[in-house]
C-alpha positions as CSV (number, residue, x, y, z in Angstrom):
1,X,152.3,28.7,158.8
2,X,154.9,26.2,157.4
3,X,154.6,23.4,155.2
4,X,154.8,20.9,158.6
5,X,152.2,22.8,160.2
6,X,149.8,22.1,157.2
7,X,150.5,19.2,157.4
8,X,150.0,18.7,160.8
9,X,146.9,19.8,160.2
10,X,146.2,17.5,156.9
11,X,146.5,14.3,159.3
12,X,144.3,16.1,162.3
13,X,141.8,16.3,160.3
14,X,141.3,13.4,158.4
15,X,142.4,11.2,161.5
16,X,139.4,13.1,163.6
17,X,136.9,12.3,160.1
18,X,138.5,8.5,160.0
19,X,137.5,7.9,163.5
20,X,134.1,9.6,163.1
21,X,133.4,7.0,160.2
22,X,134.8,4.4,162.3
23,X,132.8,5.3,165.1
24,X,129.2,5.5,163.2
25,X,130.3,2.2,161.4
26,X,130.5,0.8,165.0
27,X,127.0,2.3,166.0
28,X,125.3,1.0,162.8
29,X,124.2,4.5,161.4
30,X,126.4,4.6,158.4
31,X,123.8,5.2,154.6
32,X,125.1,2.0,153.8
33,X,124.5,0.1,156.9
34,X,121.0,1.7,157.0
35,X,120.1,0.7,153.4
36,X,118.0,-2.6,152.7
37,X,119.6,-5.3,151.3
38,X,117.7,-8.1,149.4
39,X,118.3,-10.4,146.6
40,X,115.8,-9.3,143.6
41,X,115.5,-11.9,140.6
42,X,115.2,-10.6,137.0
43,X,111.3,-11.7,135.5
44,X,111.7,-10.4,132.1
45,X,115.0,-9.0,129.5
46,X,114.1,-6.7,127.0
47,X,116.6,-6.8,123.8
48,X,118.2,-3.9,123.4
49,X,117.5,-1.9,119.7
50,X,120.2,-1.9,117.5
51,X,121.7,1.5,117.3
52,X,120.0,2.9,120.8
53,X,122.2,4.3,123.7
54,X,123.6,1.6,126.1
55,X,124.3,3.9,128.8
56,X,121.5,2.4,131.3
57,X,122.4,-1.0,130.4
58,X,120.4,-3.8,129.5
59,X,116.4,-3.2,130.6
60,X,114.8,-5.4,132.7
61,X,111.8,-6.2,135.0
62,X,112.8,-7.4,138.5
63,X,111.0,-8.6,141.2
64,X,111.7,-8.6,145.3
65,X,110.1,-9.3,148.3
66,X,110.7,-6.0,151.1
67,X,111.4,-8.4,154.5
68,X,110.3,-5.9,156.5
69,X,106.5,-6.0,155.3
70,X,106.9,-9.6,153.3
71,X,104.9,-7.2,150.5
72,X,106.5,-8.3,146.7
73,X,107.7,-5.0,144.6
74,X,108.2,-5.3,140.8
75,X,110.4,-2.4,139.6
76,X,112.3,-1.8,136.5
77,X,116.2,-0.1,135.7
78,X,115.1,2.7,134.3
79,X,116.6,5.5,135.4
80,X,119.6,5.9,138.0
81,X,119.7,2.3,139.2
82,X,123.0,2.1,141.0
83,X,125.1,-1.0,138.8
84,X,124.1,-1.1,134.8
85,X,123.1,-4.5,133.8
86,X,125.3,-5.7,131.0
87,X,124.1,-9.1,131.8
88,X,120.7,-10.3,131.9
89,X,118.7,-13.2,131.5
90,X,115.2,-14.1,133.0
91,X,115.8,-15.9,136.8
92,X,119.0,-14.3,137.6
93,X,119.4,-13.7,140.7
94,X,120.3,-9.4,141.6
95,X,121.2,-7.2,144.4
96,X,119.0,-4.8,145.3
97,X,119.5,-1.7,147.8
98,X,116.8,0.9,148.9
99,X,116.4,3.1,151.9
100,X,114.5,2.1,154.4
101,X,110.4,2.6,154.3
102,X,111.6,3.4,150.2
103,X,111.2,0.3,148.2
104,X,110.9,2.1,144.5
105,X,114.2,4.1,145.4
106,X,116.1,0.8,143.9
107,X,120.0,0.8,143.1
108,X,120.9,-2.6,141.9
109,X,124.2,-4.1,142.4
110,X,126.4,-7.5,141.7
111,X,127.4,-8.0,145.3
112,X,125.5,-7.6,148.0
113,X,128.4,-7.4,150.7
114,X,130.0,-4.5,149.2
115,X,130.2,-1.8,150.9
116,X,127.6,-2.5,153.5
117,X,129.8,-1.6,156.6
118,X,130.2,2.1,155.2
119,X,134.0,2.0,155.8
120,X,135.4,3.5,152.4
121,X,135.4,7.3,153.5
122,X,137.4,6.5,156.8
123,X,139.7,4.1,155.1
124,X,140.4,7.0,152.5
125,X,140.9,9.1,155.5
126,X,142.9,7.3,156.9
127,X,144.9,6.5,154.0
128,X,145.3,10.2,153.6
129,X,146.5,10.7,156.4
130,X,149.1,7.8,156.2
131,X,150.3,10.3,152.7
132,X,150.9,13.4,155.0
133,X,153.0,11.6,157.4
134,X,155.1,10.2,154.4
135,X,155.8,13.5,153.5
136,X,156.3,14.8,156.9
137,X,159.1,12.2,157.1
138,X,160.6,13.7,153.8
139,X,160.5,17.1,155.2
140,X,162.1,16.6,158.2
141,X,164.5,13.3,157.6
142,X,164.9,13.5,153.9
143,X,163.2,11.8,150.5
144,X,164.7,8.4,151.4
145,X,161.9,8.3,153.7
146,X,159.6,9.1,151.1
147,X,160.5,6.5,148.9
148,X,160.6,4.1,152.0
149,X,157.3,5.1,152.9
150,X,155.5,4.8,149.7
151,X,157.6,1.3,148.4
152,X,157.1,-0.4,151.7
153,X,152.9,-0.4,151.9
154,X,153.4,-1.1,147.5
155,X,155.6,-4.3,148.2
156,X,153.6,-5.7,150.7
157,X,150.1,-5.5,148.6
158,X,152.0,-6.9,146.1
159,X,153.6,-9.7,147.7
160,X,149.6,-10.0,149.0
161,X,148.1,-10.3,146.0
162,X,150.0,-11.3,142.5
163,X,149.4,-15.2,143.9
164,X,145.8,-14.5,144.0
165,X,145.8,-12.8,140.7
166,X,147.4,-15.5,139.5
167,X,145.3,-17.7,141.0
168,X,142.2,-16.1,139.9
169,X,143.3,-15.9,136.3
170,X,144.2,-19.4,136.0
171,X,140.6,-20.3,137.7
172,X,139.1,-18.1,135.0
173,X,140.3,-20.1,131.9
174,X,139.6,-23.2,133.6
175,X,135.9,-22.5,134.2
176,X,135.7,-21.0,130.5
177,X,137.1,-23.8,129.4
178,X,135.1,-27.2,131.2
179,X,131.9,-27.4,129.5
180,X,131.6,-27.5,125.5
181,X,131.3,-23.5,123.5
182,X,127.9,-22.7,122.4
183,X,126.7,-20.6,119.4
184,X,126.2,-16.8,119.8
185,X,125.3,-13.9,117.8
186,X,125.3,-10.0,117.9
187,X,121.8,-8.8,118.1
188,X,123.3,-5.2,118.2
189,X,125.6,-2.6,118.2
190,X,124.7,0.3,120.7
191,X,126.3,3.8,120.3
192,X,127.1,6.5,122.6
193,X,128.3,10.2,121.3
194,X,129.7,11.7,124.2
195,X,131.4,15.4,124.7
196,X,134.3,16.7,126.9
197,X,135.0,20.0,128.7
198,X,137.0,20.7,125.6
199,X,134.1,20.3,122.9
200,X,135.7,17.1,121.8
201,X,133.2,14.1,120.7
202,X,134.1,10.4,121.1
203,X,131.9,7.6,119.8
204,X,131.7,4.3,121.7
205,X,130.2,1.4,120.3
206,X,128.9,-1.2,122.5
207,X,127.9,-4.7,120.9
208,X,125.5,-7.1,122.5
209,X,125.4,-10.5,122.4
210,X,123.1,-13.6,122.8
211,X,123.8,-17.0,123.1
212,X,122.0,-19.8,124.9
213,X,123.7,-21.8,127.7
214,X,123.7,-25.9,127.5
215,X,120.5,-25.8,130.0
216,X,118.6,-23.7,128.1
217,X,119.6,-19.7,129.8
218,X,119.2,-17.2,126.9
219,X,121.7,-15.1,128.3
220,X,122.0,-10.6,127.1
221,X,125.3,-9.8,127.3
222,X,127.2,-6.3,126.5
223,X,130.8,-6.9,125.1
224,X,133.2,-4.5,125.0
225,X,136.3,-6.3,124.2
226,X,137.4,-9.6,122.3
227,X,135.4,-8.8,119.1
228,X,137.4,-7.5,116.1
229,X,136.0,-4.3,114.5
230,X,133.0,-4.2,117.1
231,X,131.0,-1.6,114.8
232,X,130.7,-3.3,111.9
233,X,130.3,-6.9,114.1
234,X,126.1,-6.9,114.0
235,X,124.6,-9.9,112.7
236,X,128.2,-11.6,113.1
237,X,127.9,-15.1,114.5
238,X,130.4,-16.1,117.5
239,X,131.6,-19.0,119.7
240,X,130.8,-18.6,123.4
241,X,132.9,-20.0,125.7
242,X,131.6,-19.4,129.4
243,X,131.5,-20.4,133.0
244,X,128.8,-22.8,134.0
245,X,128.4,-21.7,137.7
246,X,128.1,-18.1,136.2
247,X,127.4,-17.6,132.1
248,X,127.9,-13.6,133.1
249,X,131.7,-14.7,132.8
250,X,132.1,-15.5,129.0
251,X,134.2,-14.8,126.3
252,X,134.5,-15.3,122.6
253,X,137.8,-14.7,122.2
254,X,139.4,-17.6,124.3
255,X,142.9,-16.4,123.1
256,X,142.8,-13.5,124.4
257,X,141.8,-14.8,127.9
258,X,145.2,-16.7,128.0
259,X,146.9,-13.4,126.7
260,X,145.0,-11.2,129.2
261,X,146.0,-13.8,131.9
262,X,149.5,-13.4,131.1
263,X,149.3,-9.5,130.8
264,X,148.0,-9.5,134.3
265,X,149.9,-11.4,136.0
266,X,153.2,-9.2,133.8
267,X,151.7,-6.3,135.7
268,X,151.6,-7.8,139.0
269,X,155.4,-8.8,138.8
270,X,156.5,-5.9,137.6
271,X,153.9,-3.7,140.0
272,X,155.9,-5.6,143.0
273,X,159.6,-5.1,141.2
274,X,158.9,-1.7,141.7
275,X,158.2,-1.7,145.0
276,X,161.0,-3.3,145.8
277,X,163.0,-1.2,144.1
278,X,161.6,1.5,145.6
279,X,162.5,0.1,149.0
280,X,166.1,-0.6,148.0
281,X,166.9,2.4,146.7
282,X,165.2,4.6,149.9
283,X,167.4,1.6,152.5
284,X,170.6,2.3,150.9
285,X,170.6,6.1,150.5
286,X,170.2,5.7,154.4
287,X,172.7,3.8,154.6
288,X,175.9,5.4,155.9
């Protein structure tokens, strides 16, 4: 068996799994089409301890009403829960996903929309298959067609998205930026020791803040970026700039939003540059 008949094989396979996704998408029998899918509400936040793990996120009470019985469940996120909640405060609104007849089994999640049509395995497959027919091509016609193949789909989701990246980012500091800051403060500093296959240990540390919103929200926040020396920040008073539709999206470190906008929107240029490069270089070695 040659390297084209593996390959031949490669896209038979995953084109047959693609289309059996596809097909129990279309039939509604996907795990993700079969879950429940409800909007839970947060009752109570507990503060996390300064010094404790901050691996499961930010615990909290929430409450839900299963539609299929109208009965009212009250669980907590203890636990595997799907999502961790690094943002809490009491009467937001949160996903909630259980199997059916299984209202305790809980995974929580930010949006409620992803995912429910159970189509990421067969878009994988079928994006795995679209790899074995690039290099197909390069077998049997040469690697311009591999550089082709891979540069065309990368300039097109470029061209695609760097205006809405841009767009989003610019959004982003206008929203941080309409109401007034407010005073915040880190309540704590969590910390998390894990190991690799190696042995190796690495230390994260996590710090949380707290600030109250202009109509009253005390809002639990994890922050893992735009606080200088983070371990050593407890007790540090900040200034809270965030979005009043949202107070999830904060930051006290407005700077580095405009820097982070820029950075972003760098990557996005020079993510498409190189796809068009890419598609260049593979057109004119074909060239004769």
């Amino acid at each position: 068996m040659d390297w084209l008949d593996v390959l031949a094989l490669w896209c038979g396979v995953f084109a047959i799994l693609a289309l059996i996704g596809y097909a129990r998408s279309l039939a509604g029998v996907t795990r993700a089409q079969r879950k429940v899918r409800v909007m839970g509400r947060i009752e109570r936040v507990q503060q996390p301890r300064h010094g404790s793990s901050g691996r499961d996120g930010i615990g909290v009470v929430v409450s839900f009403q299963d539609p299929s019985t109208g009965q009212e469940f009250t669980v907590t996120n203890d636990g595997e829960c799907g999502e961790r909640i690094s943002t809490a405060w009491t009467g937001r609104d949160i996903g909630v996903l259980y199997p059916p007849g299984r209202p305790h089994a809980v995974e929580f999640t930010s949006d409620l929309s992803a995912g429910r049509n159970g189509l990421a395995w067969p878009n994988f497959a079928v994006f795995l298959v679209y790899v074995g027919l690039v290099a197909v091509a390069a077998i049997e016609w040469g690697w311009p067609w591999a550089v082709l193949g891979t540069g065309g789909p990368w300039t097109v989701l470029g061209v695609c998205y760097l205006p809405g990246i841009a767009r989003q980012a610019s959004r982003r500091i206008e929203s941080l930026t309409a109401l007034d800051p407010v005073p915040g403060r880190v309540i704590a500093v969590l910390k998390d020791v894990s190991t690799d296959e190696d042995g190796h240990t690495s230390t994260t540390h996590t710090p949380v803040i707290a600030f109250t919103t202009h109509d009253g929200t005390a809002v639990t926040a994890f922050r893992t970026s735009g606080l200088p020396d983070p371990v050593g920040s407890y007790g540090r008073d900040v200034t809270i700039h965030y979005t009043p539709a949202d107070p999830a999206v904060f930051t006290p470190d407005l700077s580095a939003e405009h820097r982070s906008r820029k950075s972003e929107i760098a990557s996005g240029l020079v993510a498409l540059l190189l796809g068009v490069a890419a598609v260049t270089v593979g057109a004119v070695a074909l060239t004769p």
